[in-house]
C-alpha positions as CSV (number, residue, x, y, z in Angstrom):
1,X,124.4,70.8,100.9
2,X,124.3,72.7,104.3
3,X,123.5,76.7,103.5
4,X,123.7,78.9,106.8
5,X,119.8,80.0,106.9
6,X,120.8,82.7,109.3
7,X,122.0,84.4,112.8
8,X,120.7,84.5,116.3
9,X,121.5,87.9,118.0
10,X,120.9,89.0,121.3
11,X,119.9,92.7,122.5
12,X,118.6,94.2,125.5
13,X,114.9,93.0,124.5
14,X,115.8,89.2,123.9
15,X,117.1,87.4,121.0
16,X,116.6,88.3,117.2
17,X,117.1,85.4,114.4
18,X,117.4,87.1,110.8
19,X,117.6,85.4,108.1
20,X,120.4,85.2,105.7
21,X,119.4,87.2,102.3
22,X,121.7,84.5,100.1
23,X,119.5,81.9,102.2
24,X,116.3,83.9,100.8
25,X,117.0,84.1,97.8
26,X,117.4,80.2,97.4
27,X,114.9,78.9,95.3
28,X,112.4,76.9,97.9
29,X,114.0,78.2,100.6
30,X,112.0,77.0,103.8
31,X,111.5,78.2,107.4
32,X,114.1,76.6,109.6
33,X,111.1,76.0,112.2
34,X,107.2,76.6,112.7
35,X,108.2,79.1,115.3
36,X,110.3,81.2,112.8
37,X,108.4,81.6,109.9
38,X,109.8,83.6,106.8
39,X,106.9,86.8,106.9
40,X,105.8,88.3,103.6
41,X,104.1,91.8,104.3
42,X,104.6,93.2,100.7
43,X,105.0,91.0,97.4
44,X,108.2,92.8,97.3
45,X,109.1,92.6,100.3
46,X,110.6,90.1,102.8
47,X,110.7,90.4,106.5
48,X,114.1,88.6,108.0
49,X,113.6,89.1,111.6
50,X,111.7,87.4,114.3
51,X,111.9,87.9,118.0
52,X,112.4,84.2,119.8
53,X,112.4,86.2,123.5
54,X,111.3,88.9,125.6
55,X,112.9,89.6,128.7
């Protein structure tokens, strides 16, 4: 089954992937790359952005 894992933005500081809560929230959901982990900061919650570039 193919899920969308999330969406790659761009804004005047580079490009921003987020992750997709649905995508989250699936049980043994996985990072779609080393380079764009899934952060925990809190047990409750979940960070969904990570910055791929800096201009």
């Amino acid at each position: 089954m193919n899920n969308v894992a999330g969406i790659i933005t761009e804004n005047d500081e580079g490009y921003i992937f987020q992750y997709d809560e649905k995508y989250l929230k699936t049980e043994n959901s996985k990072p779609v790359s080393l380079t764009l982990p899934i952060f925990v900061h809190h047990a409750s919650q979940i960070q969904k952005t990570v910055p791929l570039h800096r201009k």
